[in-house]
C-alpha positions in Angstrom: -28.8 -34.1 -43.3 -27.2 -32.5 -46.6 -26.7 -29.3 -47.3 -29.5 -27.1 -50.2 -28.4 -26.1 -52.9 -28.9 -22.2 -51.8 -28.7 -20.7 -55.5 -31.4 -22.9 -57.1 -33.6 -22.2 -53.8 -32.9 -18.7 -54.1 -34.1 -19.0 -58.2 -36.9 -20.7 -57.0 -37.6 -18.0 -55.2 -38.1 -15.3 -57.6 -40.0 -17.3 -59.9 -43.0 -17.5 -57.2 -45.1 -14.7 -56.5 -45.4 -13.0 -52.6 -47.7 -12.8 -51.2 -49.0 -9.4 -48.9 -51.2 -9.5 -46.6 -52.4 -6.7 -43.8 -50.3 -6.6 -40.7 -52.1 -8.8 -37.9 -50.1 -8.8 -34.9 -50.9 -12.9 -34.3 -49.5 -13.5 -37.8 -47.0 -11.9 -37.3 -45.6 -13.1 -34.5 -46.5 -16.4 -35.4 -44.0 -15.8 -38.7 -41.4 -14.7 -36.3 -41.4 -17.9 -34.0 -42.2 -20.4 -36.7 -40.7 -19.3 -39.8 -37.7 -21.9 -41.4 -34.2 -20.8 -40.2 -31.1 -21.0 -42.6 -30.6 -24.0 -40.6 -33.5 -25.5 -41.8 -33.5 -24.7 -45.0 -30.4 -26.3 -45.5 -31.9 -30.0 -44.4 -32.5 -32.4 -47.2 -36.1 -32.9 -46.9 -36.6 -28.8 -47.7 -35.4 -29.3 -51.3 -38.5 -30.4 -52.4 -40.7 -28.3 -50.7 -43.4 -26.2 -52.6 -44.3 -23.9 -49.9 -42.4 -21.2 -49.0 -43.8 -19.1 -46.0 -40.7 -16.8 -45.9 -42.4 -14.8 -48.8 -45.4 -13.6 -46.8 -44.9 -10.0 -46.3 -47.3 -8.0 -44.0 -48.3 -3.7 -45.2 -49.7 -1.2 -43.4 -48.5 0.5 -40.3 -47.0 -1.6 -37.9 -48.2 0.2 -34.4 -47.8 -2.7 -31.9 -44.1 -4.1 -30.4 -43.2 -7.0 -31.7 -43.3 -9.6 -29.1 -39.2 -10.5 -29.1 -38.7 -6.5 -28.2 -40.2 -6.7 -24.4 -37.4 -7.1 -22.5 -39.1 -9.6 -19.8 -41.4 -12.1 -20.7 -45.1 -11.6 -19.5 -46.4 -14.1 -17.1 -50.1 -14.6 -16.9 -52.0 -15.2 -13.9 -51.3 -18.9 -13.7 -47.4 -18.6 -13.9 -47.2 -19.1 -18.0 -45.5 -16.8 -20.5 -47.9 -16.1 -22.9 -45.2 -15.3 -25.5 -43.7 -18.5 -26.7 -39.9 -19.1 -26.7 -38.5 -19.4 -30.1 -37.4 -22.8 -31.2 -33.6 -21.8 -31.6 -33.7 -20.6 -27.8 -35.3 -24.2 -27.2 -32.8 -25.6 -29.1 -30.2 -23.9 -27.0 -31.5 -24.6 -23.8 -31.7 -28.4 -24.3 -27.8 -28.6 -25.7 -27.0 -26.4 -22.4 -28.5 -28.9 -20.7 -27.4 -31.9 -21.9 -23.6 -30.2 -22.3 -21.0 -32.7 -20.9 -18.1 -31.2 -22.4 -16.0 -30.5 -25.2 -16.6 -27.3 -27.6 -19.9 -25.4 -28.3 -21.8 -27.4 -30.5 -21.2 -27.4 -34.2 -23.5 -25.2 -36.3 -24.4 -22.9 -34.1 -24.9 -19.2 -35.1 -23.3 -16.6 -33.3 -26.1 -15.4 -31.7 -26.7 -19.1 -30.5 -23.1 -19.3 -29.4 -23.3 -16.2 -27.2 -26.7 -17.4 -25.9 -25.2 -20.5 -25.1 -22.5 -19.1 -23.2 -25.2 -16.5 -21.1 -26.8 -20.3 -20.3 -23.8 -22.8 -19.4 -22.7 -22.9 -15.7 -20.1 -20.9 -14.7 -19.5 -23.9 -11.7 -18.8 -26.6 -14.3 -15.1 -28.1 -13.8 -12.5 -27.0 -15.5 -11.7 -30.4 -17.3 -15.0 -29.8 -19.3 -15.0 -26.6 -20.2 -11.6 -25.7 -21.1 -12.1 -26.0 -24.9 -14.8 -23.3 -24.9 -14.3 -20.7 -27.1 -17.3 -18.7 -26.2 -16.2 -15.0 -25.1 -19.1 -14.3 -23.3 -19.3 -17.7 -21.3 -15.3 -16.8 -20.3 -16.3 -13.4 -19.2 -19.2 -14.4 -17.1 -16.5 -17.0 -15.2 -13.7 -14.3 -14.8 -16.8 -11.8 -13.5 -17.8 -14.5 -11.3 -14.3 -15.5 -9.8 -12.4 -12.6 -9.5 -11.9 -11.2 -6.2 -12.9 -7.2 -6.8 -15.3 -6.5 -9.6 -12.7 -3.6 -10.6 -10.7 -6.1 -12.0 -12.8 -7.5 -14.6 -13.3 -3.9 -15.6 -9.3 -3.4 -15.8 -9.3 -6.2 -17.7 -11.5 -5.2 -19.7 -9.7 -2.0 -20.4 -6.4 -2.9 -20.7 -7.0 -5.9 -23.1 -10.7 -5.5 -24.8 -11.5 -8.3 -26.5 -9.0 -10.5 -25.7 -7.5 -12.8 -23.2 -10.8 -14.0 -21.6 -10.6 -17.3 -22.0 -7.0 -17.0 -21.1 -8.3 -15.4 -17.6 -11.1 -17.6 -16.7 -8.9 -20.4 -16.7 -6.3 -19.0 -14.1 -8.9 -18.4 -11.9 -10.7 -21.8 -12.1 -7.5 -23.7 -11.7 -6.5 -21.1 -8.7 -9.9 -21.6 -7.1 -9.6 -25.7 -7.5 -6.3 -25.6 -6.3 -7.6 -23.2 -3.2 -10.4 -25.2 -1.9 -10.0 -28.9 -2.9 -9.1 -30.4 0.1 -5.5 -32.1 -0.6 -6.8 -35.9 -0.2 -9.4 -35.6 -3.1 -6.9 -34.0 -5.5 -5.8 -37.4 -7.5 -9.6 -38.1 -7.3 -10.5 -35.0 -8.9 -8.5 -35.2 -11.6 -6.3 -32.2 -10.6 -2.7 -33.8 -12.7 -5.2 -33.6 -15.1 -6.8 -30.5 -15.0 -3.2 -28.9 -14.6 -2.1 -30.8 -18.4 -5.0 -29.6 -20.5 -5.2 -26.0 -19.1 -1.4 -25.5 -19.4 -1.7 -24.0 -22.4 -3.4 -20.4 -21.0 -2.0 -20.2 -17.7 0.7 -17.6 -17.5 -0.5 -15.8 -14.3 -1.7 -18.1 -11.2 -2.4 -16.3 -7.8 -3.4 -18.8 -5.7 -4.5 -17.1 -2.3 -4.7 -20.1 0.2 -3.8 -23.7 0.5 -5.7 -26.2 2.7 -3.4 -28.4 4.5 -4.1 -32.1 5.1 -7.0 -32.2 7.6 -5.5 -35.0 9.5 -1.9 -35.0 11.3 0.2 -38.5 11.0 0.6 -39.6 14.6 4.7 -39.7 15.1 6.4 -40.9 18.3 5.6 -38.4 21.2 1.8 -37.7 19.5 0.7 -37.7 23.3 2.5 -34.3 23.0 0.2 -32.2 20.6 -3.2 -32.4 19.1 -4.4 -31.4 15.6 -4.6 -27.5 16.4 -1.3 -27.5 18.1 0.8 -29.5 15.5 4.5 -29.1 14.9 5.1 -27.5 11.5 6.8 -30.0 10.1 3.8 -32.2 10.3 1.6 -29.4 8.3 1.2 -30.8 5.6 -0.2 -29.3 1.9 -1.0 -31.0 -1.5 1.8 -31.5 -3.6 2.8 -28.4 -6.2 5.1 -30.6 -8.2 1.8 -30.1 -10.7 2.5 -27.0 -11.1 5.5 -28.3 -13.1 2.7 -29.4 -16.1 2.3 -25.2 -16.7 5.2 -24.5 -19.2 3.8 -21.5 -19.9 3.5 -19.9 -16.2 5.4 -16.5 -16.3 4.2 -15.4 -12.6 3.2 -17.8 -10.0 1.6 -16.0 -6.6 1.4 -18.0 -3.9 0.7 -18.3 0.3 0.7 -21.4 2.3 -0.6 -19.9 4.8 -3.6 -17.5 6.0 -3.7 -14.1 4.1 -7.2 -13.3 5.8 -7.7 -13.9 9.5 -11.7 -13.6 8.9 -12.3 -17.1 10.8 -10.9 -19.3 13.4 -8.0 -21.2 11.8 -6.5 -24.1 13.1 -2.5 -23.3 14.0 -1.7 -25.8 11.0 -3.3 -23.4 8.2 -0.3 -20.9 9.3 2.6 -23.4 8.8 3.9 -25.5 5.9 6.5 -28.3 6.2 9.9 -29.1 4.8 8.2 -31.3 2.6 5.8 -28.5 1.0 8.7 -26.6 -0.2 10.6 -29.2 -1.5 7.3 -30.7 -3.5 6.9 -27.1 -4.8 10.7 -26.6 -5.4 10.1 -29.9 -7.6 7.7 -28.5 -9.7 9.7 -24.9 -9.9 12.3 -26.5 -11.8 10.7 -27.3 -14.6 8.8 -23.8 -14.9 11.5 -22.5 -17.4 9.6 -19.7 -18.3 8.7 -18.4 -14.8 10.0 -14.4 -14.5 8.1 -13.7 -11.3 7.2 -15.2 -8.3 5.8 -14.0 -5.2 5.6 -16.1 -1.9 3.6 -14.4 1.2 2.0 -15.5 4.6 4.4 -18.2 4.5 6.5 -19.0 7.6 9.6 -19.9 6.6 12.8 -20.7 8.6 16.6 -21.2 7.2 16.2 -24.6 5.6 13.2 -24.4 4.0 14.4 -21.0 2.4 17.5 -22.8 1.7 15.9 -25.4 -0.1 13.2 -22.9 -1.9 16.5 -21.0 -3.2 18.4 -24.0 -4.2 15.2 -24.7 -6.8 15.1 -20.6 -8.1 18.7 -20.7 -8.9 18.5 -22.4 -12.1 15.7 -20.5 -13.5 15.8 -17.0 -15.3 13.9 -15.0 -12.8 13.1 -11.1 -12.7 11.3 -10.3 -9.5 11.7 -12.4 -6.3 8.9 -11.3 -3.8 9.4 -12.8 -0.2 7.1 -10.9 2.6 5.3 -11.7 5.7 7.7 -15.0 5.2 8.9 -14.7 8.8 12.3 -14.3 7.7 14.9 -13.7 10.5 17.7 -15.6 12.1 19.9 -17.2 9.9 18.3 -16.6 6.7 20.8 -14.1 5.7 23.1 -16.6 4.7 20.9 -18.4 2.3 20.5 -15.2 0.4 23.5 -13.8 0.5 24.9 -17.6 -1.1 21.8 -17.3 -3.8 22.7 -13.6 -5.1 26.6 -14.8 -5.5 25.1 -18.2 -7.4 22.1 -16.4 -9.8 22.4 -15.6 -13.2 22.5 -11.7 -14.2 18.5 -11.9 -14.5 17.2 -10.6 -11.2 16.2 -7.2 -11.1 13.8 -6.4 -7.8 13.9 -8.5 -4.8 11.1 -8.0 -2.2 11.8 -8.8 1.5 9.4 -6.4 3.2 7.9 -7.3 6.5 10.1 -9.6 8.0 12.4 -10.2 10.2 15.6 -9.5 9.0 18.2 -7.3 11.3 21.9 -6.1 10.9 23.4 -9.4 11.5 21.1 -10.9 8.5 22.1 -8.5 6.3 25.9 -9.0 7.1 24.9 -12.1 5.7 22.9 -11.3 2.7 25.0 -8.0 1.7 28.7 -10.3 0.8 26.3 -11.9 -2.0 25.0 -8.9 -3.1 28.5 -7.0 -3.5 29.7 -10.1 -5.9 26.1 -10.4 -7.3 27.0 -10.6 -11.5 23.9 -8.8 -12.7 22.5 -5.6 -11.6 19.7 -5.7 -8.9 17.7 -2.6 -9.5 15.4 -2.6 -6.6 15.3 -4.0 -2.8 12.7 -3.8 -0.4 13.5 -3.6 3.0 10.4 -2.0 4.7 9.5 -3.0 7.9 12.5 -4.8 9.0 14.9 -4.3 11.8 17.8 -3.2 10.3 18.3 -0.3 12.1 21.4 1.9 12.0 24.1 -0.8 11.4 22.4 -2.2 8.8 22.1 0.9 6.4 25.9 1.1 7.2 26.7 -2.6 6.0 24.0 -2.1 3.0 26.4 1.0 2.1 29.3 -0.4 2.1 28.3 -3.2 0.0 27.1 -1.6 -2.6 29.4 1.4 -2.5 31.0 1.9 -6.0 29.0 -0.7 -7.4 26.5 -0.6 -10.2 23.6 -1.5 -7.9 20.0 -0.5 -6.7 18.2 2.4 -8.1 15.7 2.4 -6.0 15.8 1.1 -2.1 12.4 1.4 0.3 13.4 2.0 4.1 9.7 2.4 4.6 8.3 1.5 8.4 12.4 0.3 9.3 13.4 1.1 13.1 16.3 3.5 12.0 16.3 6.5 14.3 17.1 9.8 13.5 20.9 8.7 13.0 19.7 5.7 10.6 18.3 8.2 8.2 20.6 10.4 8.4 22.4 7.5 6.9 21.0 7.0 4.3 20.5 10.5 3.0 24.3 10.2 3.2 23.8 6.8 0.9 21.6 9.2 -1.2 24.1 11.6 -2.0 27.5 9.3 -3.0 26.0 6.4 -4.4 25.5 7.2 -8.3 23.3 5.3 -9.5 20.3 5.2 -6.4 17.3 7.6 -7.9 14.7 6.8 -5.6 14.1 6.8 -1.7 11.4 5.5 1.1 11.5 7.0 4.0 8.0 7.0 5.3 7.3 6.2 8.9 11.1 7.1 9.8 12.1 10.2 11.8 14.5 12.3 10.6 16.1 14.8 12.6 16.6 19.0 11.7 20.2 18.1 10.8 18.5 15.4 8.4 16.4 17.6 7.0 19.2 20.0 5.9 21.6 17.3 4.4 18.6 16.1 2.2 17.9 19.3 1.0 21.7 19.7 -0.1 21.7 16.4 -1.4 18.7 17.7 -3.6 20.1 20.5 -4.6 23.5 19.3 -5.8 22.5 15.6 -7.4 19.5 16.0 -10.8 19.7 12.2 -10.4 17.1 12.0 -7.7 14.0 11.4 -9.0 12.1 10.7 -5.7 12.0 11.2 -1.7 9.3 9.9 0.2 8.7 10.9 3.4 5.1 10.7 4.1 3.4 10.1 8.1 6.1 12.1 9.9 7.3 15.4 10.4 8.9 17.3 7.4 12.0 18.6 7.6 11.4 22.5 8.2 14.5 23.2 5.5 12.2 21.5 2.9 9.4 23.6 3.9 10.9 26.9 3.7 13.5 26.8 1.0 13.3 26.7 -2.8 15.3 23.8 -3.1 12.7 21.3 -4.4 12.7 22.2 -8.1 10.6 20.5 -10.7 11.2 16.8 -11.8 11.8 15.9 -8.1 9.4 13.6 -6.6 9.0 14.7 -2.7 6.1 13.0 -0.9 5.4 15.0 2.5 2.6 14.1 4.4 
């Protein structure tokens, strides 16, 4: 194949006459299936050619469709279409068909590349598709594999045009990871999968992990059976992979079960001392991570000792720990990490726990000495209680700490928020508040007006599901730019 010389085939062109005809339908759509395309024209064997049916022109009034504007094919009686399928959507098909990887195929038109990417599998593996370029293929995959439909709309939104492919491949390699069971992984090829998609993977959100479906017999195996199995026996797949994605900014991540919508073995709910330290492994070398967010993930103090040990080194933003089971003596592990981590951390998430005043007499020594400023802590649904607003106060109390704190669902008692809306009113730099789900008392309700009106810092109160204090109801106090949430 060589290309035509495409100005002496045009010159050829205007030296022959056209010919015009009157419009038949039959002929015409004949023209339209089997005229030349540019692609053919530009074979070798068409540089000698002396016919040249592109110049037949058809007058008169076109009053029928043509048959490429019905938009479904008619089927006859015995199952046929009657109208043909052009020989470029042929074409198509078969290199869909025989696709085993790689790029689209070269010389392809645009039209032919989107229609190749409306054809090709969205269940092909990764491996094999992940040097497609085709934004319409990408878009089908991300419409296919993301959990709400909304999403592929936001996306859609927030970035048109862009970042498809980028998305598609998170949520391939989140879906492979999800629901490869663990023994077939260096079968698969995930190590490899995980090397060539590195590249585009910023954000991974993987929802589940499947642990081992067999448990390794120890000593006393008479002891327990597979649905009963000690934790540390619960074993995953190893995420020292996930060291291969240099580019990962936010990882997401649950060893456990997020969704109870079946019955799950006890070993889905647990993860071993192992797990963390194969994923601490791969943390380390993730020098780029800013977020990560680990939920449904049972998690007692060594293994959050040894998950903090491999976050200390790296530059993060937002720590997200919740439903982690976090209680008795994990306090001291975060307390030693906030004294030990660089000034990057700025919101740490530790809602839904099981953290209590003697925890946070723990954690709270770390944060007083912490050497960057942590601008937001989550504490919802925790035991604190009353004690544990008073430590939280006094460690922070005349430092440059926490602009925003969320009590929201905490046991505190009337006297635990009158607490804090006495934190409210000395600490400086606190601007916002969560108080839903937790009484507050008349006497409350009075001091937080006050507090109101004397500090234009606050920016917010929440105090939805309860009772509102009746000061806030009847006074003037709540002037504009002040963010009160009553139910």
């Amino acid at each position: 194949m060589s290309d035509t010389n495409l100005l002496q085939l045009s010159a050829a062109w205007r030296q022959l006459p056209r010919l015009l005809v009157p419009f038949d339908r039959q002929l015409s759509n004949a023209l339209r299936t089997w005229a030349p395309s540019w692609q053919t024209q530009q074979l070798a064997s068409e540089t000698t050619r002396k016919l040249y049916v592109e110049l037949v022109s058809f007058g008169g009034v076109n009053q029928c469709r043509r048959f490429d504007a019905l938009a479904r094919p008619v089927i006859n009686d015995h199952g046929e279409g009657v109208v043909p399928p052009r020989l470029s959507t042929i074409v198509v098909q078969f290199l869909v068909a025989r696709y085993d990887g790689g790029p689209e195929p070269a010389a392809l038109s645009c039209c032919q590349v989107r229609d190749f990417g409306c054809l090709l599998s969205t269940e092909l593996p990764l491996l094999k598709i992940v040097d497609l370029e085709s934004e319409t293929y990408w878009r089908r995959v991300v419409w296919c594999y993301a959990d709400k439909p909304l999403s592929y709309y936001e996306h859609d939104h927030l970035t048109p045009r862009r970042f498809w492919k980028q998305h598609g491949v998170e949520l391939k390699l989140a879906r492979m990871i999800e629901q490869q069971d663990p023994v077939y992984w260096e079968l698969e090829g995930l190590e490899d999968t995980i090397k060539r998609a590195a590249p585009f993977v910023n954000n991974l959100v993987v929802q589940q992990l499947r642990p081992y479906a067999l448990v390794e017999p120890l000593e006393d195996y008479e002891a327990y059976t597979i649905r009963n199995a000690p934790a540390d026996l619960c074993h995953h797949g190893s995420l020292a992979v996930l060291g291969h994605l240099v580019n990962l900014t936010s990882l997401s991540l649950v060893f456990g079960v997020k969704h109870w919508n079946k019955a799950y073995e006890t070993r889905y709910s647990h993860c071993s001392q192992t797990d963390i330290e194969q994923l601490g492994m791969g943390l380390q070398k993730l020098v780029k991570l800013k977020k990560i967010n680990l939920s449904h993930t049972r998690l007692n103090a060594p293994k959050l000792k040894a998950l903090l040990e491999s976050l200390t080194p790296l530059g993060l933003e937002t720590i997200r720990l919740t439903h982690c089971h976090l209680g008795e003596g994990c306090g001291g592990p975060l307390g030693r990490f906030l004294s030990r981590f660089g000034p990057t951390l700025s919101r740490l998430d530790l809602s839904n726990n099981r953290l209590g005043a003697p925890e946070l007499d723990q954690l709270c020594p770390g944060l007083s000495i912490y050497q960057g400023t942590l601008d937001k802590l989550n504490l919802s649904y925790n035991p604190i209680g009353e004690a544990g607003v008073l430590i939280l106060g006094g460690a922070i109390k005349g430092r440059a700490q926490l602009s925003e704190l969320n009590f929201t669902g905490c046991p505190l008692g009337v006297e635990g928020s009158f607490r804090v809306i006495q934190l409210l009113s000395f600490h400086e730099t606190l601007r916002k508040v969560s108080l839903n789900c937790v009484p507050i008392s008349p006497e409350g309700g009075d001091k937080l007006v006050q507090v109101l009106l004397e500090n234009n810092r606050i920016e917010a109160v929440q105090l939805a599901r309860q009772d509102p204090p009746p000061a806030a109801q009847r006074s003037g106090a709540l002037r504009s730019g002040k963010d009160f949430l009553l139910p």
